[in-house]
N, C-alpha and C positions, 0 to 999 in steps of 0.2 A: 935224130934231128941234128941238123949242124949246127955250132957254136953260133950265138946270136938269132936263131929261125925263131920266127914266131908264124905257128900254123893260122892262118886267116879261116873264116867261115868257109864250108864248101855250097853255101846255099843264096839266094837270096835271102833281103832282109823278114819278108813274108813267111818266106817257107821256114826261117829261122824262127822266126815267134811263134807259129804253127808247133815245133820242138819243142820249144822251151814250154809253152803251155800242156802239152802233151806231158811232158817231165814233170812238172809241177804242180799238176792237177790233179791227177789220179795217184795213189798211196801206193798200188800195187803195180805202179811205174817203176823197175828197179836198174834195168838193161836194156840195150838198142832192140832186141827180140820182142820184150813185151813192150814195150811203149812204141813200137810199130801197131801192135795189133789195135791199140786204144787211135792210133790217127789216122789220116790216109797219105802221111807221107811214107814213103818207102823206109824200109829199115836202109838201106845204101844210107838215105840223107843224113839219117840219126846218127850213123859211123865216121861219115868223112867231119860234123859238127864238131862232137864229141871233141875233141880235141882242145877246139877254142872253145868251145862254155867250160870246161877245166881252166882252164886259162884263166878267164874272166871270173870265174868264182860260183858260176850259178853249178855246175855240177861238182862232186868230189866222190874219191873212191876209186880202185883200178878194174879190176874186171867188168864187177856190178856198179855202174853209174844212179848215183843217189842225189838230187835235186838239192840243194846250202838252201839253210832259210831264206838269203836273200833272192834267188833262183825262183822260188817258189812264191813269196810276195809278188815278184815281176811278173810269174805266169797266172797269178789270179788274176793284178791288172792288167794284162793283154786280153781275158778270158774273158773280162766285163767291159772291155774296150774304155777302162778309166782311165782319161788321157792325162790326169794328174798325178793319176798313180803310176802308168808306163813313166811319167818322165822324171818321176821323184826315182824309182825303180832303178830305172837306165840310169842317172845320175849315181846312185850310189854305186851301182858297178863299175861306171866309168871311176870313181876317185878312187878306190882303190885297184886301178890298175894302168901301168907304167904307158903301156903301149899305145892304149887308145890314151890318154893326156897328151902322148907325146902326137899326135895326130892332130890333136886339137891348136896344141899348141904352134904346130906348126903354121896352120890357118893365121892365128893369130899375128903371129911373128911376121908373117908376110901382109898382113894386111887384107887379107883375102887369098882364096887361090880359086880357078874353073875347077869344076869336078874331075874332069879327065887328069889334070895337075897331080890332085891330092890322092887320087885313084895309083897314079904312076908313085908316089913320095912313100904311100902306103905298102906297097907292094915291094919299094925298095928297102923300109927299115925293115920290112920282117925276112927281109934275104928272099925273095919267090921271086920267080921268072915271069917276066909279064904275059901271062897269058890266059885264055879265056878264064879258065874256072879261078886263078885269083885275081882278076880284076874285078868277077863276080862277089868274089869273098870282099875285096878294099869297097864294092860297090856297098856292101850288106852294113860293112860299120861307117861308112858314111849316114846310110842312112839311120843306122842306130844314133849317132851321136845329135842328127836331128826330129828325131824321136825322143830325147835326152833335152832335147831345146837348147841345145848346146853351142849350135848351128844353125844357122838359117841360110838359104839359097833365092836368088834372084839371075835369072835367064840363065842359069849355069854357073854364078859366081858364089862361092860358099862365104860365107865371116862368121869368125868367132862372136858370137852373144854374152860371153863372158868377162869378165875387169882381170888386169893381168893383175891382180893381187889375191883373184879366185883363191879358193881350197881346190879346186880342181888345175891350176896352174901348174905344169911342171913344164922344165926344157924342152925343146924340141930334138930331135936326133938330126945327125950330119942329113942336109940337104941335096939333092944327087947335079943341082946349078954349079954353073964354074962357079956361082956367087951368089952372095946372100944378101938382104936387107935383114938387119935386124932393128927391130922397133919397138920400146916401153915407152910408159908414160905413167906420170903420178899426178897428183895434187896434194900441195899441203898448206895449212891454214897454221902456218908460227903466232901460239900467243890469239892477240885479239889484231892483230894484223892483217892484211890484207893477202886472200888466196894465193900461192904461186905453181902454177904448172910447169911442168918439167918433163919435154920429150926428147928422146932420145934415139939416134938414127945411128946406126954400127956397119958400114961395108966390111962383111967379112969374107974369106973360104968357105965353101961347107963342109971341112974337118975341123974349123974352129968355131962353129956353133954349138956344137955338143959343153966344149966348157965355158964358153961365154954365157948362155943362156940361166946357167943358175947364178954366173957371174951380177949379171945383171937384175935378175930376182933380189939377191943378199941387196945389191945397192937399192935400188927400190923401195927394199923393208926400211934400208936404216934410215933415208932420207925419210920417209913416211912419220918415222918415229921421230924425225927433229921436231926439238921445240924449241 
């Protein structure tokens, strides 16, 4: 894998939780071989996945692929179709991992993006050539992170459902625009004083968003913490 790749889903998001329950359900689920035979997706799908549920945390182990406790919570609530549970689930795998935050984040930071946008932004931090099968894979964690409720979509327009002061907040990665909006906001109530809001609008490059963005985090926290 090239310095900075990060492997995307080879499946849709469907066919992906299809997996992951198949992994997580059955005990004597251990390898793409036998956790074929327990589903009716092909062992191919189970192979080209593998990669990114390593990734994200729900699988671990190198030959034999073995289901992480959290892997296996999320494939019961796919399995019971508990939508509190899928998106408590999906949540905690999104916060412990750099990639999809930075995905999210990106949304955020722009104020929205179209699908096809965040499809192409996706596709560009993880180094993959824009083409069918990973625009398939940026399609899968889009829809994972609104599975997550992370996201919400309207006629094709995603935003963040998140407060930039989240535990799920991190940077976003360089942008592939000549140019960038970047946008926080706080509130803070000084004392028994009166509310004040504070937004913030940054024209940058998108090689200077990568260290602006936690730039702006730290400021965030301190003012938050004035009193």
């Amino acid at each position: 894998m090239a310095e900075g790749e990060f492997r995307l889903p080879g499946s849709s998001y469907e066919e992906l939780a299809n997996i992951i329950v198949a992994y997580g359900t059955r005990d004597e689920a251990s390898n793409p071989g036998d956790v074929s035979k327990l589903n009716s997706v092909h062992q191919s799908s189970f192979s080209r996945n593998n990669a990114f549920l390593a990734a994200i945390g729900i699988l671990q182990g190198e030959r034999e692929k073995l289901v992480t406790r959290m892997g296996r919570e999320l494939a019961l609530s796919l399995s019971r179709k508990e939508q509190k549970g899928i998106q408590r689930g999906w949540r905690r795998i999104i916060s412990t991992n750099e990639f999809l935050q930075n995905a999210l984040s990106a949304v955020k930071l722009r104020e929205g993006m179209m699908r096809p946008a965040l499809q192409a932004y996706i596709a560009h931090v993880a180094r993959q050539p824009r083409n069918k099968p990973v625009m398939t894979g940026a399609n899968a964690i889009i829809d994972m992170l609104k599975a997550a409720g992370l996201l919400e979509e309207d006629a094709g327009e995603l935003n963040a459902t998140f407060d930039v002061d989240s535990d799920l907040y991190t940077p976003a990665g360089d942008l592939p625009e000549s140019e960038t909006a970047a946008t926080a906001s706080t509130t803070i109530t000084p004392g028994a004083g009166p509310a004040l809001n504070i937004h913030l609008h940054v024209r940058c490059d998108p090689d200077e968003i990568e260290d602006l963005a936690p730039k702006l985090r730290v400021l965030l926290r301190e003012i938050s913490n004035f009193s």
